[in-house]
C-alpha positions in Angstrom: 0.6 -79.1 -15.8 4.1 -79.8 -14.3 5.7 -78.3 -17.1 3.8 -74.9 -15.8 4.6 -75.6 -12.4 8.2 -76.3 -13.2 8.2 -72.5 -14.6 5.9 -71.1 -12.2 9.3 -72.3 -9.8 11.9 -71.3 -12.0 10.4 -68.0 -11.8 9.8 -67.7 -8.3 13.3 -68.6 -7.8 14.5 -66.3 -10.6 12.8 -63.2 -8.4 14.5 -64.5 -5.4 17.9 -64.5 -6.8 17.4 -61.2 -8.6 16.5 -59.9 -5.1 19.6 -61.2 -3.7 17.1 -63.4 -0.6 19.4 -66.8 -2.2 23.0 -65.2 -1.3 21.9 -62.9 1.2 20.5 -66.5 2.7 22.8 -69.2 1.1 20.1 -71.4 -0.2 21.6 -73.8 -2.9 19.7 -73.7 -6.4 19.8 -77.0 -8.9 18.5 -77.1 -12.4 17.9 -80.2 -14.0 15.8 -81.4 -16.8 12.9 -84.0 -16.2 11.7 -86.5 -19.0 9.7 -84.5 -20.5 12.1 -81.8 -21.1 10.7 -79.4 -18.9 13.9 -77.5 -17.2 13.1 -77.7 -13.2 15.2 -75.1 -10.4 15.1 -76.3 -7.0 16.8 -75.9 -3.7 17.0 -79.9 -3.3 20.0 -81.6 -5.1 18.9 -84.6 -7.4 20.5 -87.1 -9.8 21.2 -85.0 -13.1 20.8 -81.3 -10.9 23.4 -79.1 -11.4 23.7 -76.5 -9.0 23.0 -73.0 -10.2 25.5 -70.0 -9.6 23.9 -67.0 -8.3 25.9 -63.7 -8.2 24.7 -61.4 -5.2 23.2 -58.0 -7.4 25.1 -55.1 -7.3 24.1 -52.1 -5.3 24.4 -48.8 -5.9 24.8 -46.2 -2.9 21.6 -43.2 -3.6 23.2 -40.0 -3.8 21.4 -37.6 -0.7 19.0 -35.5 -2.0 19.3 -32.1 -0.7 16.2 -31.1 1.0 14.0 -28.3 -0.9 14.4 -24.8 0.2 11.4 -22.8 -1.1 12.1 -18.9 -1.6 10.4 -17.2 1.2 7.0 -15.3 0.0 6.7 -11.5 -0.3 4.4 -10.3 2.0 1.5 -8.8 -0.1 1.1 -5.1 0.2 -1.9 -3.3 1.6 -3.1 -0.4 -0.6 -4.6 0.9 2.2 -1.5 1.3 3.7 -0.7 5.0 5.4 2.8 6.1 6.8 1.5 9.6 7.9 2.1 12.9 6.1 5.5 14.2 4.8 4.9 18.1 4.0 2.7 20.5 4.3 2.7 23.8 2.8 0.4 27.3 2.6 1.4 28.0 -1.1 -0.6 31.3 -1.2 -0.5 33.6 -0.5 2.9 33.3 0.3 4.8 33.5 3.8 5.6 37.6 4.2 3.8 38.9 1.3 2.2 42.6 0.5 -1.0 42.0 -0.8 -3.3 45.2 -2.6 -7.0 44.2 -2.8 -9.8 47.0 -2.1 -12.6 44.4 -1.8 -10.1 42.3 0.6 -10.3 39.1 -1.1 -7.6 36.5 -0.3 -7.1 33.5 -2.0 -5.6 30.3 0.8 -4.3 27.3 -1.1 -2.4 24.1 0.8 0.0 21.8 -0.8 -0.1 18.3 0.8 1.8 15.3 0.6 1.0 12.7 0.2 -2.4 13.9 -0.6 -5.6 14.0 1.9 -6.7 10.7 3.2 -10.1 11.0 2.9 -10.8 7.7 3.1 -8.9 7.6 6.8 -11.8 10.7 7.9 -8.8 13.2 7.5 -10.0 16.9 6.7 -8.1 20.0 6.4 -8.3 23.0 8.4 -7.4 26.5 7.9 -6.9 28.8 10.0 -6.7 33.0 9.9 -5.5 34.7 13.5 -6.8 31.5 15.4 -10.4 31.7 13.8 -11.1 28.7 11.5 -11.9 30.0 7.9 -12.3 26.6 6.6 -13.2 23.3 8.8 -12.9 19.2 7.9 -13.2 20.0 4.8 -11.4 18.0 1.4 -10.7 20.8 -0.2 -7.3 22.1 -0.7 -7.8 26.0 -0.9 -10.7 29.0 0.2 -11.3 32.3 -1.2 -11.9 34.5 1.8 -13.9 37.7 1.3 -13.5 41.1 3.0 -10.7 40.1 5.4 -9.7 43.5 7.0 -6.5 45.3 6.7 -3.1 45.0 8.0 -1.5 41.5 9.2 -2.7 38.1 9.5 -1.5 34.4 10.1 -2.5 31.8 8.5 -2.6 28.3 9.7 -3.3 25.0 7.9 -4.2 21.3 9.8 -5.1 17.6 8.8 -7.6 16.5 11.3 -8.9 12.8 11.5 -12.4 12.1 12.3 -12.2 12.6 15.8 -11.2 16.2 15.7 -7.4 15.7 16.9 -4.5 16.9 14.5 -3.0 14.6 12.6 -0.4 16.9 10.9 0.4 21.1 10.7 1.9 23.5 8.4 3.9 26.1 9.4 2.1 29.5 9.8 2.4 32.0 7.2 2.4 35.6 7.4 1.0 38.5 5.6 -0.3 41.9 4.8 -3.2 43.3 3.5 -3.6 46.8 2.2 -7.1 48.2 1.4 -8.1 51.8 0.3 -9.1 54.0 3.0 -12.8 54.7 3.7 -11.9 58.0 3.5 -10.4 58.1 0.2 -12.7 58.1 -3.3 -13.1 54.8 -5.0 -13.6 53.0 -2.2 -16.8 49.6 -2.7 -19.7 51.3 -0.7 -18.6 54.9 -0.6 -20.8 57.4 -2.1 -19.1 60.0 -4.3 -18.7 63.4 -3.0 -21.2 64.5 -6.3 -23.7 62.2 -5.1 -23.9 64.0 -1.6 -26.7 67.3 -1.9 -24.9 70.3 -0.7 -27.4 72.2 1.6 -28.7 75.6 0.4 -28.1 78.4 2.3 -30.6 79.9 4.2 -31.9 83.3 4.0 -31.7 85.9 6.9 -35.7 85.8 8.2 -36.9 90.1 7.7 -37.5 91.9 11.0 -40.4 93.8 11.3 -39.7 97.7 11.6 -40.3 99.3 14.9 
């Protein structure tokens, strides 16, 4: 039993020296050896003790750790994500052209970028001398029927879903030329050989005197 007490001590004072507490302190360690051979270390001197040199551990200064910078996070992007319209352009018919049609069919068709937003309630509106030929609608072109001779204007807008203009194309102008009514071969005329010619009407006899 003192034999393990004597190392239980030895120990303890082994940690304290490896700490550096006995020359940070100056506590004096002996080591002797009792009768029964057990090797004893302790901080009173007795006959047969010899004192123990302990060396104060070196220390090594810790390098600074520079502190850790984390790369800033992009900022996720919003798909949704609208900067407005660029361009907007009436691609037919096109600005100052002669167009020849008897039945006075025009075809309109807008190019649009980046393309109708839909999803934002945007429409698109098209316009012929100020009178809406097409209205809110999310298509990109009209056929317009009959339109009458001579010039027109054309007009297209992007209109949200409150009715205000969002964006506008630049007009475009042109003409229209349609035969006459008065000339054959015209849709809805009826040919001069289709029109009865009146008969002539015979002088009524006189009775004689």
């Amino acid at each position: 039993m003192t034999g393990f007490k004597a190392v239980l001590f030895a120990s303890a004072l082994m940690g304290l020296a490896a700490s550096g507490f006995a020359a940070d302190t100056g506590t004096q360690v002996f080591r002797s050896v009792d009768a029964q051979g057990n090797v004893v270390f302790t901080d009173m001197p007795s006959q047969n003790a010899k004192p123990v040199d302990i060396q104060a551990p070196s220390s090594v200064e810790a390098m600074p750790v520079a502190p850790r910078v984390e790369a800033p996070k992009a900022a996720p992007q919003d798909s949704s994500a609208f900067n407005g319209y660029q361009a907007m352009v009436i691609t037919q018919p096109e600005n100052g052209a002669g167009l020849n049609n008897g039945a006075g069919d025009v075809d309109v068709s807008v190019s649009l970028v980046p393309p109708l937003r839909t999803d934002l309630g945007h429409g698109l509106t098209i316009t012929m001398d100020g009178r809406p030929v097409l209205q809110n609608s999310a298509r990109m072109n009209v056929a317009l029927a009959d339109v009458d001779r001579g010039e027109h204007v054309l007009e297209a807008f992007v209109v949200n879903a409150s009715g205000q203009v969002v964006f506008q194309s630049a007009p475009v102008r042109f003409s229209l030329q349609r035969t006459s009514l008065f000339l054959p071969g015209r849709a809805g005329q009826v040919p001069p050989s289709a029109v009865p010619t009146p008969r002539p009407i015979a002088p009524t006899p006189r009775a004689a005197p």
